[in-house]
N, C-alpha and C positions, 0 to 999 in steps of 0.2 A: 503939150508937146513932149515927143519922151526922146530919150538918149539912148542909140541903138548900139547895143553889144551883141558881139559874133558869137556865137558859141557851136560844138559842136555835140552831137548823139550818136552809140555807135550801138548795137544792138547784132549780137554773136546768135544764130539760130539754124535748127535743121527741120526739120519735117514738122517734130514735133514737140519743139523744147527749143523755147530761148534763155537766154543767158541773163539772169540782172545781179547787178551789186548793191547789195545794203549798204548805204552811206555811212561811214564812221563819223565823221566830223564833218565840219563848214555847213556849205548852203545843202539843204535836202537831209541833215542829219537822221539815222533811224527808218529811211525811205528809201525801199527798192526801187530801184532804173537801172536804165543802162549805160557806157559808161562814158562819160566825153567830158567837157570843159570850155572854154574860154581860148578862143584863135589869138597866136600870141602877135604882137607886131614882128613883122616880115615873114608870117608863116604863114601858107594854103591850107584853106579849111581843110582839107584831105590831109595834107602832113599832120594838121593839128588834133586832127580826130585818130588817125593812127597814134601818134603820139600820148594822146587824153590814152585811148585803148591800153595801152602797154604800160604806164605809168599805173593802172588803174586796177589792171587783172592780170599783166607779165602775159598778152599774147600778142603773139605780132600779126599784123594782116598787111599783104602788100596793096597796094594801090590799086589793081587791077580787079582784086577780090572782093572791092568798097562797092556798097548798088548804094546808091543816092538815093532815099526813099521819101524823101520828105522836107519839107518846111514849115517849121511853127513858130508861130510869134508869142509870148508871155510878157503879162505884164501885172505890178503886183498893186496893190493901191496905197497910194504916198510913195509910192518910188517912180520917180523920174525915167528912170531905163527899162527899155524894151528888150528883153532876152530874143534873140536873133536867131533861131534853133537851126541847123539843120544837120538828117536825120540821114543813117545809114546803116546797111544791115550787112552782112559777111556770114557764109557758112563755111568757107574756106579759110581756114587762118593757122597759124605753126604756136605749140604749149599750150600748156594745161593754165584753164584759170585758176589762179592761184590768191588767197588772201594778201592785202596791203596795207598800207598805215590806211589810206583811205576807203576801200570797198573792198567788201566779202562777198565774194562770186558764188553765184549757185544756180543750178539751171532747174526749170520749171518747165510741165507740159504747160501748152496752148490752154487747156481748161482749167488749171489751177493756178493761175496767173495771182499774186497774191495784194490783188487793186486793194484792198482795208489798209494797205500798207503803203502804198504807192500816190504821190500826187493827187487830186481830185479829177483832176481832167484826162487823165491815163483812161480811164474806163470810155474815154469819149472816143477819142484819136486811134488807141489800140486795135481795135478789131481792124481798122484801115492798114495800119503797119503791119500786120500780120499776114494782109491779102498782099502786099507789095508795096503800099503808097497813101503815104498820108501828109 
């Protein structure tokens, strides 16, 4: 039986170029994604993913600009908890991503996606998030 935590994904992209952050520190250290976190108690995943967003890269995206793209479950073996993912994309959002104590923002085209660096299961999911939904 696992112990399920909310977290959120936020993923900044245009035609032909999304957005990911190399993790500095904590969980995913040295690994590109995109940027989100942990829904804090009395917070909506949406606040909490704008929130994660802005905390992460200094861009703000309002509420209306969030597409919901997805839901993913993780889970690690010898850990108890179930990462609770869910997923959202924005091409519409206000500042430049900018480096932080935790992620260094860098945009990449659609074909040079840099998966050697990324999660294992990125190479699986990805091509779906790219079309609109995964």
């Amino acid at each position: 039986m696992y112990f399920r935590k909310l977290y959120t994904l936020v993923f900044l992209r245009n035609d032909t170029h999304i957005l990911l952050g190399l993790k500095k520190r904590g969980f995913g250290v040295d690994k590109w994604n995109g940027f989100g976190g942990k829904v804090e108690i009395n917070e909506t995943i949406i606040d909490a993913a704008i929130r994660e967003l802005k905390e992460e890269s200094c861009v703000v995206v309002k509420k209306c600009n969030l597409k919901n793209i997805g839901h993913l479950e993780f889970t690690f073996e010898g850990d108890p908890t179930m990462m609770d993912v869910r997923v959202y994309s924005a091409s519409i959002f206000e500042g430049a991503p900018t480096e932080t104590d935790e992620m260094s923002p860098k945009w990449f085209a659609y074909t040079e996606i840099p998966f050697q660096d990324m999660w294992p299961d990125d190479i699986i999911w990805f091509p779906f998030m790219l079309k609109g939904s995964c």
